[in-house]
C-alpha positions as CSV (number, residue, x, y, z in Angstrom):
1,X,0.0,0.0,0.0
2,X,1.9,3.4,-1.3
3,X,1.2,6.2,1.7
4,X,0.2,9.4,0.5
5,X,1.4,12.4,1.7
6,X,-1.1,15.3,3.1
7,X,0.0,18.7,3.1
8,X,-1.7,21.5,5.8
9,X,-0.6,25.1,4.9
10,X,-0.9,28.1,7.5
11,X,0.6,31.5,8.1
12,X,3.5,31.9,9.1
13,X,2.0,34.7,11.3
14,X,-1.0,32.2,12.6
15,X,-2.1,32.9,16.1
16,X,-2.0,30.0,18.0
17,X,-5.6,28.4,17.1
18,X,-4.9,28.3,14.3
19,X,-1.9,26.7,14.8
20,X,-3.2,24.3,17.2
21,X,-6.1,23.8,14.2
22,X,-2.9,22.6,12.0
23,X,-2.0,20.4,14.7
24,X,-5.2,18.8,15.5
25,X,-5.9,18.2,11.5
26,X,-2.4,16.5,11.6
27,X,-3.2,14.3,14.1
28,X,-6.6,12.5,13.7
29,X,-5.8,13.0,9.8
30,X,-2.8,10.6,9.9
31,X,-4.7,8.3,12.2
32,X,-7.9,7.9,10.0
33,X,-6.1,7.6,6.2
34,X,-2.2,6.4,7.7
35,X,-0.8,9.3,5.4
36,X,2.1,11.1,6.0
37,X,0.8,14.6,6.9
38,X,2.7,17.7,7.1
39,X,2.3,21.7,8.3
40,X,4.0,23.8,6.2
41,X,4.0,27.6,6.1
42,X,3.0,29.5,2.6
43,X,-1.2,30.7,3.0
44,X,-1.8,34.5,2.7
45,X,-4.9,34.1,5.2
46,X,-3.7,34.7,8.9
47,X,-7.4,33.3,9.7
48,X,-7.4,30.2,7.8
49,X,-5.3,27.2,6.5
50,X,-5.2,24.5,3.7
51,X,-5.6,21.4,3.0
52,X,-3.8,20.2,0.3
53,X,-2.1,22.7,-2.8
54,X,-5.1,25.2,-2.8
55,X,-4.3,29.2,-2.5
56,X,-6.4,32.0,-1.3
57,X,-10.2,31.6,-2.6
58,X,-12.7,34.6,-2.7
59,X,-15.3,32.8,0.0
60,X,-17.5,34.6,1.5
61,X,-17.3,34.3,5.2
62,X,-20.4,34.1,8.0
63,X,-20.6,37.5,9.6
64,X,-21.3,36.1,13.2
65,X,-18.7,36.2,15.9
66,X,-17.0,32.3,15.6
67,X,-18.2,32.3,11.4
68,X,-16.1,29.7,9.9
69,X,-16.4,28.4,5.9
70,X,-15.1,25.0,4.5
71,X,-14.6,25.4,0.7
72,X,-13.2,22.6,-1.6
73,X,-11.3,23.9,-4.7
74,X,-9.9,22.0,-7.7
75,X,-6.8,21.2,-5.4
76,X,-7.8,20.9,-1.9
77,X,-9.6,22.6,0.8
78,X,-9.8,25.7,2.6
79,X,-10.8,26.0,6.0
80,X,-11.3,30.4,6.7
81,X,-12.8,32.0,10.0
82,X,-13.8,35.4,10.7
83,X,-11.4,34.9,14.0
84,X,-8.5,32.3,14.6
85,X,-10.8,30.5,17.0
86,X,-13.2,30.0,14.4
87,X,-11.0,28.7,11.9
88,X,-10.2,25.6,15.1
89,X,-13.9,25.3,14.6
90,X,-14.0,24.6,11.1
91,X,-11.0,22.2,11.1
92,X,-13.0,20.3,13.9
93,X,-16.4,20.8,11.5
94,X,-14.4,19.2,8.9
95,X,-13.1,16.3,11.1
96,X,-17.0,15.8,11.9
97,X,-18.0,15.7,7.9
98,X,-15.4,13.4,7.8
99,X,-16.6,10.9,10.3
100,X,-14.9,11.3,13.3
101,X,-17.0,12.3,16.7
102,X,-16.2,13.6,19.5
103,X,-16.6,12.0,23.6
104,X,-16.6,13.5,26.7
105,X,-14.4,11.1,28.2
106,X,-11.5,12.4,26.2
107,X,-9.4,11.3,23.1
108,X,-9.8,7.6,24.2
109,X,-13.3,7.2,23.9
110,X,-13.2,9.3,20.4
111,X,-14.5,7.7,17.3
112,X,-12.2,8.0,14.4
113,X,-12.9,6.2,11.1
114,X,-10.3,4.5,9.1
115,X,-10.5,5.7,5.8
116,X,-8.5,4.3,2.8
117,X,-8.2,7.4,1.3
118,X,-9.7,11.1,1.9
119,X,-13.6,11.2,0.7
120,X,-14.9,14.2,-1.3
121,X,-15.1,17.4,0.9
122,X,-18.8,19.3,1.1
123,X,-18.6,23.0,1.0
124,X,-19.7,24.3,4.8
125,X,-20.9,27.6,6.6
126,X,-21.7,27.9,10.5
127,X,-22.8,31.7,11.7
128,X,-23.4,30.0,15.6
129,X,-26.4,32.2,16.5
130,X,-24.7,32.6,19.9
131,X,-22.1,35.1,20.6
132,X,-21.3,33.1,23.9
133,X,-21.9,29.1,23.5
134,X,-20.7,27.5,27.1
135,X,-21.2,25.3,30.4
136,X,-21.7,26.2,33.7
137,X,-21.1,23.9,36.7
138,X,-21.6,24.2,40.6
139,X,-17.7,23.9,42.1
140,X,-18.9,23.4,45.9
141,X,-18.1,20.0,45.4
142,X,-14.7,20.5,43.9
143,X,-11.8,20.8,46.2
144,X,-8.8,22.1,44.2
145,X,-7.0,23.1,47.4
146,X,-6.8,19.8,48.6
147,X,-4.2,17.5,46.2
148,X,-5.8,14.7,46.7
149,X,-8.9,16.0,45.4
150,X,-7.4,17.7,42.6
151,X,-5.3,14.6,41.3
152,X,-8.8,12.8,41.2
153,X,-10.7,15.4,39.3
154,X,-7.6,17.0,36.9
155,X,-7.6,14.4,34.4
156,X,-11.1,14.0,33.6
157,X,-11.2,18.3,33.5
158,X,-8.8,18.6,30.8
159,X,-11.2,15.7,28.9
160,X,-13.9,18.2,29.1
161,X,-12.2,20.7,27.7
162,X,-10.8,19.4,24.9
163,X,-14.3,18.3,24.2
164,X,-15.9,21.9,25.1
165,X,-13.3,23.0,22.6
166,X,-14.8,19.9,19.7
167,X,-17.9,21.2,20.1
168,X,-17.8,24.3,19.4
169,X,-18.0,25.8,23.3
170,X,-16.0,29.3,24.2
171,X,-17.1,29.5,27.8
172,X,-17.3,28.4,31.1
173,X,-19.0,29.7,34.1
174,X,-17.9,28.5,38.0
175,X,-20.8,28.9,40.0
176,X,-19.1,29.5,43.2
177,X,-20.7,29.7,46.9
178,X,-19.9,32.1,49.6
């Protein structure tokens, strides 16, 4: 079986979602088609990357806050967001079109599809009606200044928000009481 070889361009002034966008394609990309997958610099668009040889593409963007758009072209895809925290929600829109889904429980419990090669990319908008889109959660219980307590509870926090961050979530409220 002859790997193929995936390329992700970025900025090479990308914020740091984005980046981390690059880095999560990367990831569950090489695990569901075994390719060879690489992040290279070379896109115009600080708010947006590519999959594949594709360059910039007149695409017309969601105006709401978190508006991301996935776009094939002749030559691969483009992923653009009106904000770098958008464009992390379209690479993790475009992991979802491509069958993989997401789990509380963290990356173990994650379904993601072996694919023997990529399948045909749909063109995607999301405009979240929502400015704010989170989770609130009663901490009486949670004792973080006790260690013990922590090292019981850290883990399966950083599950949640990895998973917050899948679907589509950009806030958290402690309900905290006197």
């Amino acid at each position: 079986m002859t790997r193929t070889r995936l390329t992700i361009r970025i900025s090479g002034e990308a914020a740091a979602p984005v980046r981390f966008a690059a880095d999560e394609l990367q990831h569950y990309l090489q695990r569901m088609v075994a390719s060879e997958v690489v992040i290279t610099p070379g896109l115009e668009v600080s708010t947006g990357l590519a999959l594949g040889n594709t360059g910039n593409s007149p695409l017309a963007l969601p105006e709401a806050v978190d508006g991301f758009a996935i776009q094939p072209t002749g030559a691969g895809t483009l992923i653009l967001g009106q904000s770098p925290r958008a464009v992390l929600h379209g690479a993790y829109g475009l992991l979802q079109q491509l069958g993989c889904r997401w789990s509380l429980h963290g990356r173990g419990e994650e379904f993601v599809p072996r694919l023997p090669s990529l399948p045909p990319v749909r063109s995607q908008q999301s405009a979240p009606r929502f400015a704010v889109r989170g989770y609130s959660a009663d901490i009486m219980t949670w004792h973080y200044g006790d260690a013990t307590q922590l090292a019981e509870h850290v883990a399966a926090d950083r599950d949640f928000i990895d998973w917050m961050g899948k679907s589509a979530a950009n806030a958290f409220l402690f309900i905290r009481h006197p």
